[in-house]
Each structure stands twice: as structure tokens, then as C-alpha cells.
C-alpha positions as CSV (number, residue, x, y, z in Angstrom):
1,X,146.4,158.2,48.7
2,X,144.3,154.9,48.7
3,X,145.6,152.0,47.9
4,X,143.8,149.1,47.6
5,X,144.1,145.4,45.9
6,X,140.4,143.3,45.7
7,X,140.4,139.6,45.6
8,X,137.8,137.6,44.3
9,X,136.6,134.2,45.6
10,X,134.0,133.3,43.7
11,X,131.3,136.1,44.2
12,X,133.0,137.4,47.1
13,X,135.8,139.4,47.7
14,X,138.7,140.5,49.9
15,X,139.4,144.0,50.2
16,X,143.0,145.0,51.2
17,X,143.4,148.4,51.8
18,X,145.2,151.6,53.6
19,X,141.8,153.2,54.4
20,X,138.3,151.9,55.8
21,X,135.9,152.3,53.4
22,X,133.6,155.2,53.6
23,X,130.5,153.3,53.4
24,X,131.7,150.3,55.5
25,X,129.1,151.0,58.1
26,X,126.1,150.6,55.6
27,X,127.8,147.4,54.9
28,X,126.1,143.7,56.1
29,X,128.0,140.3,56.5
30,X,131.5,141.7,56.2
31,X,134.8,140.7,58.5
32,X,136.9,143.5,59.2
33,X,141.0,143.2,60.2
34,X,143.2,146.0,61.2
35,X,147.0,143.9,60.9
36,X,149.5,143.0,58.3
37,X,150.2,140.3,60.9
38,X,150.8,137.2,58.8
39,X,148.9,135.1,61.1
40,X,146.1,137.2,61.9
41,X,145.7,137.4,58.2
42,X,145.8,133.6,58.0
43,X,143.2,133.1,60.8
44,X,140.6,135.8,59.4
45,X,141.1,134.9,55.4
46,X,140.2,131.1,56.7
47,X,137.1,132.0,58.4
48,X,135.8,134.0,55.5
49,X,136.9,130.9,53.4
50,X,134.6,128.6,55.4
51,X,131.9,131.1,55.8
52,X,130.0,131.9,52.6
53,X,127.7,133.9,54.2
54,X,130.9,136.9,55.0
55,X,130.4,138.2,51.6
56,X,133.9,140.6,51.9
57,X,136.4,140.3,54.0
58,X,138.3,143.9,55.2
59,X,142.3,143.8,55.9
60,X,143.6,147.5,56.7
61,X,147.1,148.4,56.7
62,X,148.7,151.7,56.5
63,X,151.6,149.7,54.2
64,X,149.8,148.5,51.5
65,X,152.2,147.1,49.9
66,X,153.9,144.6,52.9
67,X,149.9,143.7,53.8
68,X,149.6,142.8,49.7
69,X,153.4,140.5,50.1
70,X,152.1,138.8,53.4
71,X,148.7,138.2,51.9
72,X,150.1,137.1,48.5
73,X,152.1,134.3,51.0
74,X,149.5,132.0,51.4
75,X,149.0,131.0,47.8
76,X,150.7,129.5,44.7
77,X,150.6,132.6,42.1
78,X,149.6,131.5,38.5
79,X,150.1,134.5,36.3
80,X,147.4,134.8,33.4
81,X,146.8,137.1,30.8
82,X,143.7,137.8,28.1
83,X,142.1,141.0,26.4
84,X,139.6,143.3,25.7
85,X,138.9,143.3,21.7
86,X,137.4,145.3,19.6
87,X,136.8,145.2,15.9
88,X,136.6,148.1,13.6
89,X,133.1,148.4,13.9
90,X,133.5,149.4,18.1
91,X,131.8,145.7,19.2
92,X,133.8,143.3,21.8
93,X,134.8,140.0,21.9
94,X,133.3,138.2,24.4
95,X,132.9,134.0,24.7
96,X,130.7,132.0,26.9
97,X,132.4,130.0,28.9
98,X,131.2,127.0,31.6
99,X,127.8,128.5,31.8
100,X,129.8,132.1,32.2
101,X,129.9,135.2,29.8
102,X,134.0,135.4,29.7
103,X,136.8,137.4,28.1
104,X,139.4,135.6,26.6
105,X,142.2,134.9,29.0
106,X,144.6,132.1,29.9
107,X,147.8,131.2,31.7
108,X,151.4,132.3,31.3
109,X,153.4,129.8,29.6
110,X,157.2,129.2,31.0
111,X,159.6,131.8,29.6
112,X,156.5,133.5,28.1
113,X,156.2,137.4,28.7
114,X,152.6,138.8,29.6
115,X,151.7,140.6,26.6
116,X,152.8,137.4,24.4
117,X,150.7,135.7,26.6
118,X,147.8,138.0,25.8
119,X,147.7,137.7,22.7
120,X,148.5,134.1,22.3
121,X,145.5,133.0,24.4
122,X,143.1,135.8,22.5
123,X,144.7,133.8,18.8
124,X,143.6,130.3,21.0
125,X,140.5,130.6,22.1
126,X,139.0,132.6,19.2
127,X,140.8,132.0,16.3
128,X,141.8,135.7,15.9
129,X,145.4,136.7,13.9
130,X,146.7,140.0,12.9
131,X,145.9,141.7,17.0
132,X,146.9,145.3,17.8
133,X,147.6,145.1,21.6
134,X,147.4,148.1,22.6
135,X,148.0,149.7,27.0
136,X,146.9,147.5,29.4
137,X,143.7,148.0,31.2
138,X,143.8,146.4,34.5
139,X,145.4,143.2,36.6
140,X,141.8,141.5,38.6
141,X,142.9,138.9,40.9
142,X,140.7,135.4,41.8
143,X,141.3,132.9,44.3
144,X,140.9,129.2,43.4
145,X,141.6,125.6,44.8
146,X,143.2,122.4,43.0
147,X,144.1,119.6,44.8
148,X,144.2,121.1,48.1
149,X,146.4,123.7,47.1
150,X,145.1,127.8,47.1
151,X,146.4,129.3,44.0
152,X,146.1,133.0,43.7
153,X,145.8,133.7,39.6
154,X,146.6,137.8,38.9
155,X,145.3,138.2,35.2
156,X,146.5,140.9,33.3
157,X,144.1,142.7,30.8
158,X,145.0,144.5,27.9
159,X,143.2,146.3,25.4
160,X,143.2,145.0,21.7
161,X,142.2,145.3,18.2
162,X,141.5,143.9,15.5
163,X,140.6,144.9,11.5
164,X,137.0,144.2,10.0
165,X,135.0,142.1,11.7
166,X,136.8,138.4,11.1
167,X,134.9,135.4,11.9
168,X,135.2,133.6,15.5
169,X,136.3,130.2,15.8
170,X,135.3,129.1,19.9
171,X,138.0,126.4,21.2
172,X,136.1,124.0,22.1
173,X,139.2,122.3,24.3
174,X,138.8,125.2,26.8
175,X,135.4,124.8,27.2
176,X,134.2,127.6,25.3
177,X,131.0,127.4,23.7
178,X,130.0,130.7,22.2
179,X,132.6,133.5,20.7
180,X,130.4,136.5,19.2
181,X,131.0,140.7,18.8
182,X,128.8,142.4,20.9
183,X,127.9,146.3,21.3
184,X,129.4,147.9,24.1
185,X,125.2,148.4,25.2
186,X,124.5,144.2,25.0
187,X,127.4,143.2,26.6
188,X,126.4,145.2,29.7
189,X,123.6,143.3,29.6
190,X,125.7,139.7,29.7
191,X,128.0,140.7,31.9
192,X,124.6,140.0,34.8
193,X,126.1,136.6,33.9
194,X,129.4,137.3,34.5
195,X,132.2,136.9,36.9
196,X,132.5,139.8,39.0
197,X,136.2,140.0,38.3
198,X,135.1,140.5,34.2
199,X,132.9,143.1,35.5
200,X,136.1,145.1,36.8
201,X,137.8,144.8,33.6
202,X,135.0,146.5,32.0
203,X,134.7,149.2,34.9
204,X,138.5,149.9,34.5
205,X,137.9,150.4,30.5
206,X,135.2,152.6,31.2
207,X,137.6,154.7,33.3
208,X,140.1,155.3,30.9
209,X,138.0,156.3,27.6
């Protein structure tokens, strides 16, 4: 079975996985790595870092799971959490965020659980009470630098609910400038200016409906 975890650095990615991928050789400006060796990771995830022209970078391991702790290694982890809403007419929740179409989503609070975490940052940074969380949908994981330090941020998606249609209230704080309900069919259309990482929350939706 394939087992795979995909990192996003900005537009790009890393790929760690138990199998080469079928269409690697149609592929352009990739690095490929066959090791869980911790420095071997190290060596190839920092040329891909100072590279922007690698758009992926490849690690295959037959233990998925030891490549995934060795790669996880390198970085601070910042747990985060947000949702997928809908209201009772079938539209999402999206916000516009730092020039970005966004999902509301935010960082896990000491001695806060991930679905409380959900939620809270959903109630945050749209003004929304009275959620239904419902399964979750999908963890996407980015890469990101502050101070020097790389932080790994794994963000765990859940979908959610709401009654009506109640009115969206954009915090402002968090740099959000738009909070609107879109059809399923526009906000395919946003999501061309979109992380790729929201992107996957969407594809992994789509999977399970």
C-alpha cells in the first residue's frame, strides 16, 4: 500500500513516500532521494530549500513512517487547526487572506485539543457561533521560517456546519479582509488564488462525498 506525506513550501512541495511515483519520469526540475538517512535527508531538503527552481523534492523509503519521524526532526512542529463550513444553503466559508483566498484556520492554544481548536479559530476569524463539527477531512502540512527557525505547521481540517446563512464578521487582527459564502462551483474558481495546501483540503472533501 502507498503511503505518502506531501509538504508544502510555498508553491512547492516535498513528497515522502514508499513508492516512486508513476509519472516521475514525465516529471521536470525535481530532486529525487532513496534514504531515511537523517543526514542525507538534511543535505537534499537544504538544496531544494535554496533552489527555487527544484519545484518537488522526492524522499523514498520502504518505512514510511521512520522516513516521516526523521524528516519531522528538522523542524519546530506548530499544530494548527481550521474548517471547511458550510451553511444550510450548501455554500463555503471562505476569507481572503494577505492577498490569498484562505480557509479559516489557526494555531493550537496550550492545553487546547484539536477540534476545540477548530472551532475556536472558525468563531475568531469569522464571527460564527452555534458550529456542527462534524469528521475531519484531512491534516496538509506547510513549511515556514521565523527568526531563523524552520517550523513545520500540520493543520488539521475538519468539516463543519452551520444553520441559515448568518452574517460574516472578517477579523481584521489576523489580517483577513474578505469573509463571504461561496458555491462549491465559484470557489473553484478562487481557489487559482490559493495556497496549494487549501487546494488539498478541497481535493480530500471531494474524495469523501
Amino acid at each position: 500500500m502507498r503511503q505518502k506525506y506531501k509538504v508544502f513550501l510555498n508553491e512547492r512541495y516535498v513528497l515522502l513516500t514508499n513508492e516512486w511515483p508513476k509519472k516521475l519520469e514525465k516529471s521536470k526540475n525535481f530532486l529525487a532521494l532513496h534514504s531515511k538517512d537523517k543526514s542525507a535527508v538534511i543535505r537534499a531538503f537544504d538544496s531544494f530549500q535554496s533552489n527555487k527552481s527544484i519545484v518537488k523534492l522526492i524522499i523514498v523509503h520502504n518505512d514510511t513512517g521512520e522516513l516521516w519521524d526523521t524528516f519531522k526532526s528538522l523542524f519546530e512542529i506548530i499544530p494548527a487547526a481550521g474548517g471547511l463550513v458550510f451553511n444550510e444553503n450548501n455554500e463555503c466559508l471562505m476569507i481572503f487572506r494577505k492577498g490569498m483566498w484562505d480557509l479559516p484556520k489557526g494555531k493550537l492554544e496550550k492545553k487546547e485539543k484539536i477540534k476545540e481548536c477548530a472551532l475556536r479559530e472558525v468563531e475568531e476569524e469569522c464571527g460564527l457561533t452555534h458550529i456542527t463539527l462534524e469528521d475531519k477531512i484531512t491534516v496538509t502540512y506547510h513549511i515556514y521560517t521565523i527568526k531563523g527557525t524552520p517550523r513545520l505547521k500540520p493543520s488539521h481540517w475538519f468539516l463543519m456546519r452551520v444553520d441559515g446563512s448568518p452574517k460574516l464578521t472578517p477579523q481584521a487582527e489576523e489580517d483577513i479582509d474578505k469573509a463571504k459564502w461561496v458555491t462549491m462551483k465559484k470557489a473553484s474558481e478562487l481557489l487559482d488564488e490559493a495556497f496549494p495546501s487549501i487546494k488539498e483540503v478541497f481535493k480530500a472533501y471531494g474524495r469523501k462525498v
